[in-house]
N, CA, C and O of each residue as an XYZ file, in Angstrom:
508
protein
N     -15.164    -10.830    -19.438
C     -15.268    -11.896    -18.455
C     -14.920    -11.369    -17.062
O     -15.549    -11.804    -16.098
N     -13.927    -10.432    -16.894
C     -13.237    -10.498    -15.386
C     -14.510     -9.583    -15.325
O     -15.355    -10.032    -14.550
N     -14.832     -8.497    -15.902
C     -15.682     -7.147    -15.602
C     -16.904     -8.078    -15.363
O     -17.628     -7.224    -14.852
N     -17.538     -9.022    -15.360
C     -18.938     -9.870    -15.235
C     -18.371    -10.357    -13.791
O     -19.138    -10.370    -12.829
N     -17.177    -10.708    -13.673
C     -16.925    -11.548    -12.298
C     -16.711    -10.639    -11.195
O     -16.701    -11.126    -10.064
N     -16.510     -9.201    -11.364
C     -16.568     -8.081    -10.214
C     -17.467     -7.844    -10.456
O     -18.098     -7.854     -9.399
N     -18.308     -7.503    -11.502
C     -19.426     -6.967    -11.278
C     -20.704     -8.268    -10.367
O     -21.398     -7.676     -9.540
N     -20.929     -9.411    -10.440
C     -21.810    -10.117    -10.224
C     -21.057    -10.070     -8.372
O     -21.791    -10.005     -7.387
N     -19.438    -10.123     -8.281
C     -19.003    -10.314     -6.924
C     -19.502     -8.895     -6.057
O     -19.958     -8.938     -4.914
N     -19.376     -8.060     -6.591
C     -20.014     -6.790     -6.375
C     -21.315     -7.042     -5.600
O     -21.521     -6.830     -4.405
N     -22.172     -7.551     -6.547
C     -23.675     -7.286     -6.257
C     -24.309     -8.535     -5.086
O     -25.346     -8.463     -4.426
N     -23.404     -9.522     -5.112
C     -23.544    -10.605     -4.247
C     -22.957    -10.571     -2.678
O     -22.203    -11.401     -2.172
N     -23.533     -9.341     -2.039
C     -22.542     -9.282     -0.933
C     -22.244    -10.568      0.469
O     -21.411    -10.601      1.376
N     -23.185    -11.351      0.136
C     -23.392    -11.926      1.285
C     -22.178    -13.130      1.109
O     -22.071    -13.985      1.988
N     -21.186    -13.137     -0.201
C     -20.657    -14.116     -0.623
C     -19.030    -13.790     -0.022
O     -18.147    -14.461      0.513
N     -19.243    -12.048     -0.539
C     -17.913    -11.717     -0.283
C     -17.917    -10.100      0.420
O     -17.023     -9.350      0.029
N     -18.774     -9.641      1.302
C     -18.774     -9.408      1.913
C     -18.491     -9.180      3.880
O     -18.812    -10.285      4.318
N     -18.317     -8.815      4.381
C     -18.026     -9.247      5.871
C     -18.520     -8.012      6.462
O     -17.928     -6.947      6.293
N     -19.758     -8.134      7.263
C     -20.465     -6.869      8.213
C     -19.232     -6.749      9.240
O     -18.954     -7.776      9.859
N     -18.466     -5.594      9.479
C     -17.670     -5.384     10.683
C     -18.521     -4.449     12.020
O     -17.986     -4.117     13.077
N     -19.371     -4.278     11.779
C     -19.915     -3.469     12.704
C     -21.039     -4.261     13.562
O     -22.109     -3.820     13.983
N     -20.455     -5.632     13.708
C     -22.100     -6.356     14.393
C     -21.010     -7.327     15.012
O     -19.873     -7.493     14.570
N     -21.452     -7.799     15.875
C     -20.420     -8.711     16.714
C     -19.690     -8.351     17.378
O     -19.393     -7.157     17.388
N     -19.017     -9.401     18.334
C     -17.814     -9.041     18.976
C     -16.571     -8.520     18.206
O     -15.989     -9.347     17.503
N     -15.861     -6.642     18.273
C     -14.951     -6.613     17.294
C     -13.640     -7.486     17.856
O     -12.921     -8.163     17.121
N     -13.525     -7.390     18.817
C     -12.069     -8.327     19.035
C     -11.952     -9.680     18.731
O     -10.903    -10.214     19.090
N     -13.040    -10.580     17.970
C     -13.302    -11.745     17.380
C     -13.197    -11.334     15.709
O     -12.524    -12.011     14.931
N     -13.759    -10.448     15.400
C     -13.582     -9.924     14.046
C     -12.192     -9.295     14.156
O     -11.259     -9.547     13.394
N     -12.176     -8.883     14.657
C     -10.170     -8.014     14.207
C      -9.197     -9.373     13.907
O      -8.230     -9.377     13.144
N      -9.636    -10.392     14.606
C      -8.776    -11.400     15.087
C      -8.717    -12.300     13.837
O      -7.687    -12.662     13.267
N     -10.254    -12.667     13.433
C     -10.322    -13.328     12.449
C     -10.078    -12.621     10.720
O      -9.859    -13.224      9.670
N     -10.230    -11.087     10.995
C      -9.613    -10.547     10.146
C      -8.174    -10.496      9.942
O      -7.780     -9.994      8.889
N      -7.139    -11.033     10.969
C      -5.402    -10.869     10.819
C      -5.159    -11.782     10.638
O      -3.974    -11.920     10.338
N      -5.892    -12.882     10.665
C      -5.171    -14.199     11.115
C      -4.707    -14.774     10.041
O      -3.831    -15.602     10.291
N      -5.065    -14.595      8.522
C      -4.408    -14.747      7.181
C      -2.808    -14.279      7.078
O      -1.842    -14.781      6.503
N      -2.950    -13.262      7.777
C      -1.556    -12.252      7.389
C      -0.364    -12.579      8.445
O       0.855    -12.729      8.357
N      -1.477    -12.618      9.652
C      -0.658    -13.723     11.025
C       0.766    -14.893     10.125
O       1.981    -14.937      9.932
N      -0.640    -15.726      9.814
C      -0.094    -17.088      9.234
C       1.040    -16.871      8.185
O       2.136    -17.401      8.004
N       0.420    -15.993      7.639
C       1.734    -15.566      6.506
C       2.804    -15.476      6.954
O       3.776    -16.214      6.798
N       2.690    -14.574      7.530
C       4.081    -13.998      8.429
C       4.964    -15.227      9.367
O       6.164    -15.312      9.628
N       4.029    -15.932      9.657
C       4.592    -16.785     10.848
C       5.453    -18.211      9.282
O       6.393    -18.868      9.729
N       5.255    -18.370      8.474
C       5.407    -19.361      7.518
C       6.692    -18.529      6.830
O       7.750    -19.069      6.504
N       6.356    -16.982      6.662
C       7.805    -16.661      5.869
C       8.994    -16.670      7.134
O      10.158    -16.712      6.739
N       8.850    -16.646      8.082
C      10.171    -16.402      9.299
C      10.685    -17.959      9.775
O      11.831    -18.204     10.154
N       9.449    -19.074      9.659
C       9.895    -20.422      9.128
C      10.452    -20.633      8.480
O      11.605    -20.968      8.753
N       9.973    -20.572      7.123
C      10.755    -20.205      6.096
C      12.264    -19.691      6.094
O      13.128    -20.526      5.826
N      12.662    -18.329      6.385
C      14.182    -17.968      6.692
C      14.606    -18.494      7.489
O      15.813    -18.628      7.285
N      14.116    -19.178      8.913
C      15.191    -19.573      9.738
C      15.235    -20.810      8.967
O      16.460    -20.751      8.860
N      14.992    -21.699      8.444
C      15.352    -22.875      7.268
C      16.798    -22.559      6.658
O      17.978    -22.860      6.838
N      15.979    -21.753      5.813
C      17.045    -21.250      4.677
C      18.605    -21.209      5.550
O      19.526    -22.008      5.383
N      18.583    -20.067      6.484
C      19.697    -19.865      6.984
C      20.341    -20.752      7.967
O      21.528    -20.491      8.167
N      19.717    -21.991      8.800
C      20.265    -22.871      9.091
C      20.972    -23.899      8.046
O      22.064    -24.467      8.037
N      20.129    -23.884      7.385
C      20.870    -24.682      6.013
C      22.124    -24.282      5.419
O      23.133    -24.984      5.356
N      21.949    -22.756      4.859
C      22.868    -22.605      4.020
C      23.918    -21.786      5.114
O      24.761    -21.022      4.645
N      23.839    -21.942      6.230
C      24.786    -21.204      7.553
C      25.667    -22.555      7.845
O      26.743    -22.393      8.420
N      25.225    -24.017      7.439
C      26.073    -24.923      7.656
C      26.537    -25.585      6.797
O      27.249    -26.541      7.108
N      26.288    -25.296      5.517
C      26.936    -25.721      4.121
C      27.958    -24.266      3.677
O      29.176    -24.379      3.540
N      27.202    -22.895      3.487
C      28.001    -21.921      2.922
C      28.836    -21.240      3.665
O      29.743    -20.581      3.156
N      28.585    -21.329      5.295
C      29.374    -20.815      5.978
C      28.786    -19.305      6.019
O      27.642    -19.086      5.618
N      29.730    -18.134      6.588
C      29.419    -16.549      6.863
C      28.847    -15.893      5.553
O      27.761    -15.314      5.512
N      29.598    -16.030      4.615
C      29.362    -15.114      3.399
C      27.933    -15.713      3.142
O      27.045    -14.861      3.142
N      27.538    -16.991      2.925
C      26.098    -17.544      2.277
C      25.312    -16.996      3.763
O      24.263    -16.471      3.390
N      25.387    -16.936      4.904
C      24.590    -16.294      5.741
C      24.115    -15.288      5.414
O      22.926    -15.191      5.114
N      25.067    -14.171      5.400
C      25.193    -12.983      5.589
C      23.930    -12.683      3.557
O      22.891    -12.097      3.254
N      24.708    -13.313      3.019
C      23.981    -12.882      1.707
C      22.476    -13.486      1.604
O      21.715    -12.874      0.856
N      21.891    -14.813      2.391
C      20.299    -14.969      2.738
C      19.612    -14.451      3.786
O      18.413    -14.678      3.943
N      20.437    -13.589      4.722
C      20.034    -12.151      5.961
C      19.466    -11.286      5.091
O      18.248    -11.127      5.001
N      20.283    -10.712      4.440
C      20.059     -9.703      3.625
C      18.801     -9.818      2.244
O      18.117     -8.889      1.815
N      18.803    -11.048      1.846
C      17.825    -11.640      1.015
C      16.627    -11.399      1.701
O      15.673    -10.776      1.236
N      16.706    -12.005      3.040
C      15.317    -12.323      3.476
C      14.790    -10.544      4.218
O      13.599    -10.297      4.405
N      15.737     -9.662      4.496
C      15.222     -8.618      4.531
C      14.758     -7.578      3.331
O      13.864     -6.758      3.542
N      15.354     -7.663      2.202
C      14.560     -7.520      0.774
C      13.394     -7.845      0.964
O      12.458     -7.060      1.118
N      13.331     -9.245      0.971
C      11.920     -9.932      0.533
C      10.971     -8.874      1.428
O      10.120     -8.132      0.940
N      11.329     -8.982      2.913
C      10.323     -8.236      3.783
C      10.021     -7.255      3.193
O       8.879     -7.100      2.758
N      10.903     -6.436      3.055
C      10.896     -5.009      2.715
C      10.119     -5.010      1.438
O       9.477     -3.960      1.465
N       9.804     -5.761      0.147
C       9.298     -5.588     -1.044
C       7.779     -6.184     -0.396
O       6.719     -5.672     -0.759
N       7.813     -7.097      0.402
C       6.551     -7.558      0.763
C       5.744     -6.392      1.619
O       4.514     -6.390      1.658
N       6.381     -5.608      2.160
C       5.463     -4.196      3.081
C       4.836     -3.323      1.753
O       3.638     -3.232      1.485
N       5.676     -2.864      1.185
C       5.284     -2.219     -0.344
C       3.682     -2.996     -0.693
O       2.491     -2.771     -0.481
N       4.335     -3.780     -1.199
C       3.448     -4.415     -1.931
C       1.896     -4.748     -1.269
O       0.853     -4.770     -1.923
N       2.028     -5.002      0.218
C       0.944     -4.605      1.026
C       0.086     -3.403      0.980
O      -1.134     -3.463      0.832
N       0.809     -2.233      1.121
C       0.749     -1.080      0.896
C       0.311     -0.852     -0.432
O      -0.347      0.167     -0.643
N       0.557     -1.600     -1.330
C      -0.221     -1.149     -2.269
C      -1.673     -1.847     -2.598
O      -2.642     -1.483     -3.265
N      -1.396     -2.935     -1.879
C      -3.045     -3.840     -1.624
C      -4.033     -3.213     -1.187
O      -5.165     -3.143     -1.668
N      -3.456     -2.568      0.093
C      -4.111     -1.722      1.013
C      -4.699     -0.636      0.473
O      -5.860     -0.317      0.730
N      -3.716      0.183     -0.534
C      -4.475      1.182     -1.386
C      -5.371      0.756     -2.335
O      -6.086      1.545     -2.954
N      -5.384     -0.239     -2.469
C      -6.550     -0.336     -3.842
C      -7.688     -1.409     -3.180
O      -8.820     -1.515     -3.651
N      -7.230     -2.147     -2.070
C      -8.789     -1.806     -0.969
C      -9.514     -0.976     -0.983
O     -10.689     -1.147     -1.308
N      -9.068      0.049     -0.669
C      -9.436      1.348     -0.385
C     -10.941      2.071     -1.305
O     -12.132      2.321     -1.117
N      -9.505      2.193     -2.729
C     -10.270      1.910     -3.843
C     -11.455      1.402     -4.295
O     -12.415      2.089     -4.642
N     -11.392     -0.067     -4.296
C     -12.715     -0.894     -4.525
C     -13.498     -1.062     -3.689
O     -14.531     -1.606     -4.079
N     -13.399     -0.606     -1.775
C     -14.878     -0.498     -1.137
C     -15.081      1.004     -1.865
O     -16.303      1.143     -1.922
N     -14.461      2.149     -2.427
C     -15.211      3.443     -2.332
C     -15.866      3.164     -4.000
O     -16.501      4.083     -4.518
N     -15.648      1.772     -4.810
C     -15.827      2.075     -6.144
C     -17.922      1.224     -5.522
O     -18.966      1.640     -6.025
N     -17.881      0.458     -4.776
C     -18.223     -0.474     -4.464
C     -19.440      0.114     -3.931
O     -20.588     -0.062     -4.339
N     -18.883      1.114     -2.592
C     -19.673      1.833     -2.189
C     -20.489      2.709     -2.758
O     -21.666      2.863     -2.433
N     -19.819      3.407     -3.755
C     -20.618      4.638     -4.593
C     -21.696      4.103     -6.040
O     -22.512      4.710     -6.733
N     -21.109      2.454     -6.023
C     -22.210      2.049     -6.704
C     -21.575      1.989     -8.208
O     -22.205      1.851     -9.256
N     -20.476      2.097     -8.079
C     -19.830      2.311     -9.601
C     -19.126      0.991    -10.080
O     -17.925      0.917    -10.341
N     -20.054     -0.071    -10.163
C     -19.884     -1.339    -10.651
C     -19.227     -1.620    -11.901
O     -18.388     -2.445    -12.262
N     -19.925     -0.592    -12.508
C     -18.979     -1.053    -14.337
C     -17.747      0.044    -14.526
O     -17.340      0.181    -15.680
N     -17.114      0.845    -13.471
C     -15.717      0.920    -13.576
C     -14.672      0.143    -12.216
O     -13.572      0.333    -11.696
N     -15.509     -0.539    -12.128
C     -14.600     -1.649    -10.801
C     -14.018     -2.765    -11.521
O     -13.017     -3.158    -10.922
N     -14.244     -3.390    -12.518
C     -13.496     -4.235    -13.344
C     -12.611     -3.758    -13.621
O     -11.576     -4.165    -13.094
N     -12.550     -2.772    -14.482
C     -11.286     -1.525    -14.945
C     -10.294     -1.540    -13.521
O      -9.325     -2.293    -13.424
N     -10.690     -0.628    -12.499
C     -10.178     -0.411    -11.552
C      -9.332     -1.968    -11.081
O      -8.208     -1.854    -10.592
N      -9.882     -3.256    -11.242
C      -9.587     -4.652    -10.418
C      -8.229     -4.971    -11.645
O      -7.175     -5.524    -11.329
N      -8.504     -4.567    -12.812
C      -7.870     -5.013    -13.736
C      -6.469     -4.345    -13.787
O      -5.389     -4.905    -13.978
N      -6.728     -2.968    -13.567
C      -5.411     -2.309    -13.340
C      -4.673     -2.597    -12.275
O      -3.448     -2.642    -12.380
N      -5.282     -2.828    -11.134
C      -4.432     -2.650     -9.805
C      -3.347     -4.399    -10.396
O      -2.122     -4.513    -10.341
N      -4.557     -5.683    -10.994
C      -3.840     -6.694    -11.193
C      -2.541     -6.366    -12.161
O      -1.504     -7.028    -12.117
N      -2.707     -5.498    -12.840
C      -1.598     -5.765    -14.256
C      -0.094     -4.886    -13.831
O       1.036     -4.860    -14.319
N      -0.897     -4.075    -12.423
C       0.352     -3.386    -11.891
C       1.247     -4.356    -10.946
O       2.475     -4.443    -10.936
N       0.376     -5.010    -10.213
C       0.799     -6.132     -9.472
C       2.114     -6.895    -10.793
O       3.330     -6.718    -10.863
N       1.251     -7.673    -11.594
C       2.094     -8.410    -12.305
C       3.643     -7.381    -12.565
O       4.820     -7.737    -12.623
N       3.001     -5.997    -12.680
C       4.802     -5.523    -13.650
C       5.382     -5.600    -12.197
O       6.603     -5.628    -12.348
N       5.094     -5.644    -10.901
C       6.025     -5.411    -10.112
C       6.333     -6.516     -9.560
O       7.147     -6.464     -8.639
N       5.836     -7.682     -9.917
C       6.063     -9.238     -9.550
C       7.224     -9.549    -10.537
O       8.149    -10.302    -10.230
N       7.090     -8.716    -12.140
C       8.057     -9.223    -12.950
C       9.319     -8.323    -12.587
O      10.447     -8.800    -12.711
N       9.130     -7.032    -12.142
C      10.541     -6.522    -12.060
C      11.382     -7.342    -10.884
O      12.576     -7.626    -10.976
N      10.499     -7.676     -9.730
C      11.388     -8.648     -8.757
C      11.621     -9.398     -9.161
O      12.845     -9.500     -9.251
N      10.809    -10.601     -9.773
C      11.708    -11.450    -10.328
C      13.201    -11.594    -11.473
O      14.064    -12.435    -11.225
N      13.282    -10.923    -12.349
C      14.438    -10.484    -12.628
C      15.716    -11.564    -11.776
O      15.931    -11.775    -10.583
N      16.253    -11.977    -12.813
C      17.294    -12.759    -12.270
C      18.676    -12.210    -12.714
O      18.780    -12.019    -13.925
N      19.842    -11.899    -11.881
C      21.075    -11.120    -12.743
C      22.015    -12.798    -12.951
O      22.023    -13.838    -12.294
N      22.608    -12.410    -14.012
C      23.351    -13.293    -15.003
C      24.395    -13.640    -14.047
O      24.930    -12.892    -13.229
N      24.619    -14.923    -14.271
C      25.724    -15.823    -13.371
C      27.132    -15.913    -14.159
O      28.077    -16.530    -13.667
């Protein structure tokens, strides 16, 4: 099933494709960040929440320990980019060279690596 759904996404470029070489690029760069923009702008919402909250219920120590939280998170979230980024990489050169029936394989692995490293963060230590 997934190997039919890269392969048909594959061959359908006009669906999931994006020409970067035609247009204005500073309209395309723009509309290409603006996902990751938003992201970014929602997780730093996000922490200043958290830490107004728990900066006026927990006091220094609950600060100091959701500072440090929320720089983890960053820090596991660059990784994990970084590894998006590499297996981009990946699937335009699997994409490009025309090698459709090992791009499922390739989509399938990068997902199942994702998951083990979604499960090792999550990991909760015992209270």
């Amino acid at each position: 099933m997934l190997q039919a759904l890269c392969v048909s996404a594959a061959m359908n470029k006009s669906t999931y494709v994006t020409d970067f070489t035609t247009g204005s690029v500073t309209r395309q760069l723009l509309w290409f960040a603006l996902p990751m923009l938003l992201s970014q702008l929602l997780q730093i919402t996000y922490n200043m929440a958290d830490m107004i909250i728990v900066g006026q219920v927990l006091g220094k120590a609950g600060l100091s320990a959701v500072s440090i939280g929320g720089d983890l998170t960053n820090c596991l979230t660059f990784i994990a980019m970084g590894f998006s980024n590499a297996g981009q990489i990946l699937i335009s050169q699997y994409i490009g060279a025309r090698r459709h029936d090992q791009l499922a394989a390739l989509v399938s692995t990068l997902l199942l690596l994702l998951l083990f490293f979604c499960s090792a963060y999550d990991r909760r230590l015992p209270v």
